[in-house]
C-alpha positions as CSV (number, residue, x, y, z in Angstrom):
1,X,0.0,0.0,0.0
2,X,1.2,3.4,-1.1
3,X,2.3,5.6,2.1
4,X,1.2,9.3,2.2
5,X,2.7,11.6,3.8
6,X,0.8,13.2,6.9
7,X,0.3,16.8,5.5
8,X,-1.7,14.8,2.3
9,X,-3.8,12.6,4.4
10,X,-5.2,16.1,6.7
11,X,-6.0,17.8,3.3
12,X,-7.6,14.2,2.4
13,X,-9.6,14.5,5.6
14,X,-10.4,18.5,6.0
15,X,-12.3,18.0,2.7
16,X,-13.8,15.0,3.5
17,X,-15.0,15.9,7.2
18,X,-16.3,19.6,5.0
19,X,-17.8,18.1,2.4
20,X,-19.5,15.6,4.9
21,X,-20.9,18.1,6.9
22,X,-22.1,20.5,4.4
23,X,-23.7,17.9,2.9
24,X,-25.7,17.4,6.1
25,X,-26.1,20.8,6.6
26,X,-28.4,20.6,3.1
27,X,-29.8,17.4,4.1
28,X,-31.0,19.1,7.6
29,X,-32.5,22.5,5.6
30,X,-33.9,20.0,2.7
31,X,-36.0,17.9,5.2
32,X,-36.8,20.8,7.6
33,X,-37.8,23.2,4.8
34,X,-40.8,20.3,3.4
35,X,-41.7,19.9,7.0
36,X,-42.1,23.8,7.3
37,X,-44.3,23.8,4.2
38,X,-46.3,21.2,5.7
39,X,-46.7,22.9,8.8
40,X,-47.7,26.3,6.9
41,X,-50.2,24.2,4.5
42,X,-52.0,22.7,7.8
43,X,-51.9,26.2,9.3
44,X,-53.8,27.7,5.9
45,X,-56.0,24.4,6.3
46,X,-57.4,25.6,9.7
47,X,-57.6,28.9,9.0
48,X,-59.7,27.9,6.1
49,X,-62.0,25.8,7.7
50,X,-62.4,28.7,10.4
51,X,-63.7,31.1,8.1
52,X,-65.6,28.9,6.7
53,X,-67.2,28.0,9.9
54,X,-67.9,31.9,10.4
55,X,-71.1,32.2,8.5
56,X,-71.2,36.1,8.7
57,X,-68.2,36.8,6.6
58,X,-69.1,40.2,5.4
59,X,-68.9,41.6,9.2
60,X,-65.4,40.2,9.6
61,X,-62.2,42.0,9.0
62,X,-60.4,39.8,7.0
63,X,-57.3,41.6,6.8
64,X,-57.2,41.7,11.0
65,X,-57.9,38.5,10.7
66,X,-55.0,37.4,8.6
67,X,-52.7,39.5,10.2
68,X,-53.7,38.5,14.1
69,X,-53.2,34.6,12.9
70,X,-49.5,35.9,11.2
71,X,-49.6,36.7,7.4
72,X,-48.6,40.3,6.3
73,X,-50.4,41.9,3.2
74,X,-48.1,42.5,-0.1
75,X,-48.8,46.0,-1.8
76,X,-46.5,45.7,-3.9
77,X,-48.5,45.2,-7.3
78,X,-45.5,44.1,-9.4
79,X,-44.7,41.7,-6.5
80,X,-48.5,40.1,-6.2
81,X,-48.6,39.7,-10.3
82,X,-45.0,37.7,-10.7
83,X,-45.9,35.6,-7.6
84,X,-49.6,34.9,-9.0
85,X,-48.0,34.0,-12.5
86,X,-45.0,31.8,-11.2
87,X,-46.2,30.3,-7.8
88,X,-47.1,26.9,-7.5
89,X,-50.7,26.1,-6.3
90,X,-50.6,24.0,-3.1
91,X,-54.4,23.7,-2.5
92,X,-57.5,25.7,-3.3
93,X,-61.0,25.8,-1.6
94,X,-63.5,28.7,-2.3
95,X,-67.5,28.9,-0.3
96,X,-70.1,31.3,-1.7
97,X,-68.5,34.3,-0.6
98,X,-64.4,33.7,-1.0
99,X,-62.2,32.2,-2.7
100,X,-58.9,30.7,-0.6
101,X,-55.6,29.9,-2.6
102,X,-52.5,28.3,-1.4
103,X,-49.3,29.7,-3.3
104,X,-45.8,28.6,-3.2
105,X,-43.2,30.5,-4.7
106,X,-39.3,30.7,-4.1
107,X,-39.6,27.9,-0.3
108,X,-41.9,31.2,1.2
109,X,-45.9,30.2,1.7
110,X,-49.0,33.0,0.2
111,X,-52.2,33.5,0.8
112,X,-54.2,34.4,-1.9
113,X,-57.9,35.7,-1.0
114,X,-60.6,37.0,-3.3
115,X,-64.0,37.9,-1.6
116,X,-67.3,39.9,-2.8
117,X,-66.4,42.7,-0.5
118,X,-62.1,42.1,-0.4
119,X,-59.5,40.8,-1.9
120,X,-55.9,40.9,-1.1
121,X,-52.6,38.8,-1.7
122,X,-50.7,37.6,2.0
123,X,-47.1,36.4,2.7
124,X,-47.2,33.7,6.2
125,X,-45.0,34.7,8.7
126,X,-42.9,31.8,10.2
127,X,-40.7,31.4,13.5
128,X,-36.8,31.3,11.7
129,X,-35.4,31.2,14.9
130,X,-34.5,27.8,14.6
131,X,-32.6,28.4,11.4
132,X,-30.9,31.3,12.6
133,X,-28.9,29.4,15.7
134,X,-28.6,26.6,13.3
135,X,-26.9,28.6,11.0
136,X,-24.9,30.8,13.8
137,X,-23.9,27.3,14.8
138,X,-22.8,25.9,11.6
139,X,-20.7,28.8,10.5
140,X,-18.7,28.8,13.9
141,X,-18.4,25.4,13.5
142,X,-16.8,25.8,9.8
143,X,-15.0,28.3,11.3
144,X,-13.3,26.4,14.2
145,X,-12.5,23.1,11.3
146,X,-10.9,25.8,9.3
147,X,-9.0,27.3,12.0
148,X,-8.0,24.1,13.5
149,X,-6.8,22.3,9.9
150,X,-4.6,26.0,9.5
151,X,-3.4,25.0,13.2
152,X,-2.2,21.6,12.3
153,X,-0.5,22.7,8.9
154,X,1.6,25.2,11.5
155,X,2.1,22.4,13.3
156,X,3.6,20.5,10.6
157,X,5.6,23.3,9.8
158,X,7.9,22.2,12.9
159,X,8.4,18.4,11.3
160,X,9.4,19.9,8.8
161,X,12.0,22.2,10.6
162,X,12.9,18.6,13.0
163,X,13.3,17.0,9.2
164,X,15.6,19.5,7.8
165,X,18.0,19.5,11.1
166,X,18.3,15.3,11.4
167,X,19.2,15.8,7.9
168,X,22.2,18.5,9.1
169,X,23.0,16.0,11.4
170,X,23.5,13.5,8.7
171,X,25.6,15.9,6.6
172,X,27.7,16.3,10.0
173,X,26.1,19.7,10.9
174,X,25.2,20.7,14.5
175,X,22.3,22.7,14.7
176,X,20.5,24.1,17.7
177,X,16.7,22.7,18.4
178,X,15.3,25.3,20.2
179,X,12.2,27.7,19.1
180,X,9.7,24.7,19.5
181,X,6.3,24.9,20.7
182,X,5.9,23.3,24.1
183,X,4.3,19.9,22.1
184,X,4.3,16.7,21.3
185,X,6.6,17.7,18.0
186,X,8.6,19.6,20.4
187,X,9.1,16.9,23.1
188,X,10.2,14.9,20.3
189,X,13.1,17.6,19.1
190,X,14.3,18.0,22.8
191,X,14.6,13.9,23.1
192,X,16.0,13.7,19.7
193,X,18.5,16.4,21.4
194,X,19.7,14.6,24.0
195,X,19.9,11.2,22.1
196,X,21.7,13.0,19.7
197,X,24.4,14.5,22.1
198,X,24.7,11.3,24.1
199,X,25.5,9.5,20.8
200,X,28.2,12.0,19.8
201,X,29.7,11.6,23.5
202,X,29.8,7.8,22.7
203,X,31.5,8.3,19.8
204,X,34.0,11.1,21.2
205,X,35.2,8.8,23.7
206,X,35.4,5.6,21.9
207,X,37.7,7.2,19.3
208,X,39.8,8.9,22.3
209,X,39.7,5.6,24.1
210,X,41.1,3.9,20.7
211,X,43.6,6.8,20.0
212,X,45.1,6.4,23.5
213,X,45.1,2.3,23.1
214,X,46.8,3.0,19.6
215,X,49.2,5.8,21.0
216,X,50.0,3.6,23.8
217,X,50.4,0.5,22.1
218,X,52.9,2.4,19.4
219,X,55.1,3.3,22.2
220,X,56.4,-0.5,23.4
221,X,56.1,-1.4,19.5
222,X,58.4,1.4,18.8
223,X,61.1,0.7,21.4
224,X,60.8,-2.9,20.5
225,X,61.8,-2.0,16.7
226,X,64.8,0.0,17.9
227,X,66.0,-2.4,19.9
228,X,65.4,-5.2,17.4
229,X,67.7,-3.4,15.3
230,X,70.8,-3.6,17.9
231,X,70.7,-7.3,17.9
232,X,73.8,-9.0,16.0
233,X,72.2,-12.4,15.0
234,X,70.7,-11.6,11.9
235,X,67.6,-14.2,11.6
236,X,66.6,-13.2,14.9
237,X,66.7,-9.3,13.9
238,X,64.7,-9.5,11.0
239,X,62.0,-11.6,12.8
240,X,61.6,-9.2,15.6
241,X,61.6,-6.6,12.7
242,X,58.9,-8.2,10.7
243,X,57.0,-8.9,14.2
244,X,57.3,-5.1,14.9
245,X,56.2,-3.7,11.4
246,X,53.4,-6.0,11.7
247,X,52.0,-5.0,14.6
248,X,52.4,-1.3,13.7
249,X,50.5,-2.0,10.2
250,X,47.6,-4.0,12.1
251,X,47.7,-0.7,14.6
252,X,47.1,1.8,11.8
253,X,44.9,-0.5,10.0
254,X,42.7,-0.5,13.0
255,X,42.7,3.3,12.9
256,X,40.9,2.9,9.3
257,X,38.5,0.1,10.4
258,X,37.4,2.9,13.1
259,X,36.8,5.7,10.7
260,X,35.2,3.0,8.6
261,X,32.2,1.9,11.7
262,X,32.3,5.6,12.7
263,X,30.9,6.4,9.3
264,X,33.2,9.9,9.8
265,X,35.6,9.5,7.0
266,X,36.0,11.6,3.4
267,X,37.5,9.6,0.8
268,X,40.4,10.7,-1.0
269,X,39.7,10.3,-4.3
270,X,42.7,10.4,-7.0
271,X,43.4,8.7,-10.0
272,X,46.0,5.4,-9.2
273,X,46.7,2.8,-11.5
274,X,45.5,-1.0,-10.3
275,X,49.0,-2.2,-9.9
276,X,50.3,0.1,-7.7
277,X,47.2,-0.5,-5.5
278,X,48.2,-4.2,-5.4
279,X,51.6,-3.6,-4.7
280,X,50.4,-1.9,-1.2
281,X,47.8,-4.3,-0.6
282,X,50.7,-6.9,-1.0
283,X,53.0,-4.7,1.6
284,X,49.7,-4.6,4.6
285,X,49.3,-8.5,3.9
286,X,52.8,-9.1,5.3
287,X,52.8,-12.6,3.7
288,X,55.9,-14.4,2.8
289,X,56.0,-16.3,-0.9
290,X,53.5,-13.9,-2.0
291,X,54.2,-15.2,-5.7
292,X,53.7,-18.3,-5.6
293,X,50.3,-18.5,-3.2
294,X,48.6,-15.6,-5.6
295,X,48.6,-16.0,-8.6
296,X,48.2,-12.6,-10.5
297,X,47.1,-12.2,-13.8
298,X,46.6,-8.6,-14.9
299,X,44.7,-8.5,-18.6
300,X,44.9,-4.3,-18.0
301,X,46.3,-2.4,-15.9
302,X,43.5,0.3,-15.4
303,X,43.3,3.9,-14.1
304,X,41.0,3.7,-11.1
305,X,39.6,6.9,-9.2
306,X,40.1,5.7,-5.7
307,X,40.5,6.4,-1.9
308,X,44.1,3.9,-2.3
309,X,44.8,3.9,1.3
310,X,40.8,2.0,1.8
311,X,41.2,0.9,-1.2
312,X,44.2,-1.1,-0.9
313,X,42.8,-2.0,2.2
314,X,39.8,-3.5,0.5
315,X,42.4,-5.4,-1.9
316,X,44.3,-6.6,1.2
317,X,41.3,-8.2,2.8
318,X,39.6,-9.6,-0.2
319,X,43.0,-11.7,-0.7
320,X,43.3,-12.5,3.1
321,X,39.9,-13.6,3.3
322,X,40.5,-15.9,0.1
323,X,43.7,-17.5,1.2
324,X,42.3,-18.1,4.9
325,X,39.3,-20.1,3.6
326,X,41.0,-21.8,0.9
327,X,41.2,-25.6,0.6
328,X,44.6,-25.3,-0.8
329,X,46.0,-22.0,0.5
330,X,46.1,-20.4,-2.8
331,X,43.6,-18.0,-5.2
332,X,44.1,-15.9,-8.0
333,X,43.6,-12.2,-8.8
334,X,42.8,-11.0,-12.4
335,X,42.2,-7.7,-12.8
336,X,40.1,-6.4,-16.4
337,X,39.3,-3.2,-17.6
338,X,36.5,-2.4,-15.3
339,X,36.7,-5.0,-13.0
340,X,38.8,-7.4,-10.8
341,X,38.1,-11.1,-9.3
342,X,39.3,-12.8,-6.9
343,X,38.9,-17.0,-6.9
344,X,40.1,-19.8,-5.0
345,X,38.8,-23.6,-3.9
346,X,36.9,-23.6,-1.0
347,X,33.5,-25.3,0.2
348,X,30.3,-23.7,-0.4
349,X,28.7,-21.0,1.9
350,X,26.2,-22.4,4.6
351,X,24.4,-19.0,4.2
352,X,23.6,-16.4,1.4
353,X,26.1,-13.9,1.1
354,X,24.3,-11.0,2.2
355,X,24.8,-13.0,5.6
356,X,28.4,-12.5,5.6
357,X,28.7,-8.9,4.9
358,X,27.1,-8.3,8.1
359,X,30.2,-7.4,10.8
360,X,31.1,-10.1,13.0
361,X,29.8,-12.4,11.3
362,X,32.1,-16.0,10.5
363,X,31.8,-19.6,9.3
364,X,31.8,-21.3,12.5
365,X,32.5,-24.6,11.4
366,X,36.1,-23.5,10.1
367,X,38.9,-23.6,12.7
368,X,40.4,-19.8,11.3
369,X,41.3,-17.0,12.8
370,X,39.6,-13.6,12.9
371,X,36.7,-11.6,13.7
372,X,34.3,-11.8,11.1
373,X,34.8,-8.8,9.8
374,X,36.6,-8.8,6.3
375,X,33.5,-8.9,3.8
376,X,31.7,-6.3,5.8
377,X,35.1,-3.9,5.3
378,X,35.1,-5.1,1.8
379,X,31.5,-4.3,1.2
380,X,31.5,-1.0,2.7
381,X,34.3,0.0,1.4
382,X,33.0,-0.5,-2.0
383,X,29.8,1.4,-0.9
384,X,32.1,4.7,0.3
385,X,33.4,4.5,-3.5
386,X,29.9,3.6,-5.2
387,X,31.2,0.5,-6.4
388,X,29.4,-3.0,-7.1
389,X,30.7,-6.1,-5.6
390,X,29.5,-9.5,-6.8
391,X,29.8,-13.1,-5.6
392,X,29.2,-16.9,-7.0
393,X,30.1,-20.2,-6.5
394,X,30.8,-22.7,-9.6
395,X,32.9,-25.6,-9.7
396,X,33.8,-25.8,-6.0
397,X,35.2,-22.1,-6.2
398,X,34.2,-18.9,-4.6
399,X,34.7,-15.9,-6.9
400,X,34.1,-12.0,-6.0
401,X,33.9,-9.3,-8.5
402,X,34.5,-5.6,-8.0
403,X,33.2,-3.4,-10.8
404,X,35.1,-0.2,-10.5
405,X,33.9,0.9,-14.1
406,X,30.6,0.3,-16.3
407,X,29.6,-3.1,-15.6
408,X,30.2,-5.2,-18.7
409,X,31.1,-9.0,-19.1
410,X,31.5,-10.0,-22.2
């Protein structure tokens, strides 16, 4: 079902709630204006049959009469002749001495009256009291619905303003939620506030707490180096040396997995060419015989506009992740115009691969190291850069594609 937005669905209802009451409105004035006839045309009735039960109508003042039982005499002579040619005739009854006609014309109720001795054309008088308040009461009631519906939209007018600041906070703005009405909106804008700042001090001190871990780590590490490099047996030195630089490359490699879950990072962007990429992603992996467990085939060599410090982190992962889970502890890298793969033997996935590129996430039933986390590095990595990363399985081998360029396989 199609979702509207709130400021529709209140337009939706103000003209259905008006148009359901006006309606009713006519409805009411329909059925009460054929009920007031009615009542008029059984008020003629008995007058009627009063005169008519007053033999001596040549000693009785007719126009008194009328006027005491509440109809008013028209002298207007244009008047009486365009209501005598166009009014409809309700009833008519006439003795030997008057003739009594019942006129409608335009919802009002006449009296028509032609004697030996009188004649004379009379409007009926009715109590519009009723319509009046009804009226009064349906116009303050429009009123208040219109003034109400203009009160919401104002209301509104502060989602709006809550809409446009969560979206500063997404484009790492800070603004100020104040100037809210003391409502529900406005509740909402101060709570959003103080989840808001609680978040950021969550953040704030994880990364301080990982700087100082980081900072303090580098200390030992870099003492350790230096005096690795003092040491006259020369196996033993560049051990300890390739021990050190390890652990200082897993350190600052940390550092970009925590801009990477902090979401607080601007790429980098510049053009690098694909080989120089791999020649840093093959310096982080810190693997010895290289050569021989990947095999590299490189059909082009293209210009990529990349983030190479992520990037080469994503290429350094991608391989890891491919020789930890291989049956043999090799794959292969071919890199294409717009695109590079990555293969290697391996059993097949227990779930779909959307699965894995959740963080911390791991195929338990493999004795290897790590935390789970080198698709989801991989996949958001390519996300930062807006490109597409594909996976299959054929023929007992796991393969992952990275389209850097227009996505063509021919």
């Amino acid at each position: 079902m199609r979702s509207y937005s709130i400021h529709t669905k209140l337009i939706v209802l103000f003209i259905a709630t008006f148009i359901f009451v006006c309606t009713l409105f006519i409805v009411f004035l329909k059925t009460e204006e054929g009920d007031r006839i009615k009542r008029e045309n059984l008020k003629q009735e008995n007058l009627i049959a009063g005169l008519f039960n007053n033999l001596n109508l040549e000693n009785v003042n007719l126009e008194e009469y009328l006027y005491n039982n509440g109809f008013n005499k028209i002298e207007n002579l244009q008047s009486i002749k365009t209501i005598k040619e166009k009014a409809e005739i309700n009833f008519k009854a006439q003795n030997d001495f008057c003739t009594f006609t019942s006129l409608n014309y335009q919802d009002d109720t006449y009296f028509d009256l032609q004697c030996k001795n009188f004649n004379g054309l009379f409007k009926q008088n009715f109590n519009n009291r009723i319509y009046k308040i009804f009226i009064i009461g349906f116009t303050f009631f429009l009123f208040l619905m219109i003034f109400m519906y203009f009160s919401v939209l104002k209301s509104l007018d502060s989602l709006k303003k809550l809409k446009k600041q969560i979206s500063q906070v997404n484009n790492k703005e800070k603004p100020s939620f104040i100037d809210y009405e003391d409502n529900e909106i406005g509740k909402i804008a101060l709570e959003f506030e103080k989840a808001l700042n609680k978040s950021q001090e969550l953040a704030n001190s994880r990364q301080l707490f990982l700087r100082i871990i980081m900072h303090e780590l580098k200390t030992p590490i870099g003492k350790g180096r230096i005096i690795s490099e003092m040491l006259k047996e020369k196996k033993q030195k560049e051990r300890l040396i390739v021990i050190f630089d390890k652990m200082n490359s897993l350190i600052n490699e940390f550092a970009k997995i925590e801009e990477l879950f902090s979401k607080n990072y601007e790429l980098q962007i510049k053009a690098v060419d694909f080989n120089s990429v791999l020649n840093q992603a093959k310096t982080e992996l810190m693997k010895e015989n290289l050569d021989k467990i990947i095999k590299i085939k490189l059909h082009h060599n293209p210009l990529i506009h990349i983030d190479i410090d992520f990037f080469s982190l994503l290429l350094k992962n991608m391989l890891d992740n491919a020789l930890k889970y291989s049956n043999d502890n090799t794959c292969k890298l071919e890199c294409f115009e717009n695109y590079f793969t990555i293969t290697n033997q391996g059993a097949p996935l227990t779930d779909s691969i959307e699965y894995y590129f959740q963080a911390f996430t791991r195929r338990n039933h493999l004795r290897t190291e790590g935390m789970g986390l080198g698709l989801y590095i991989m996949n958001e990595i390519c996300k930062l850069h807006g490109f597409e990363i594909s996976y299959h399985y054929t023929e007992n081998k796991h393969c992952f594609k990275v389209f850097f360029g227009e996505k063509n396989e021919a």
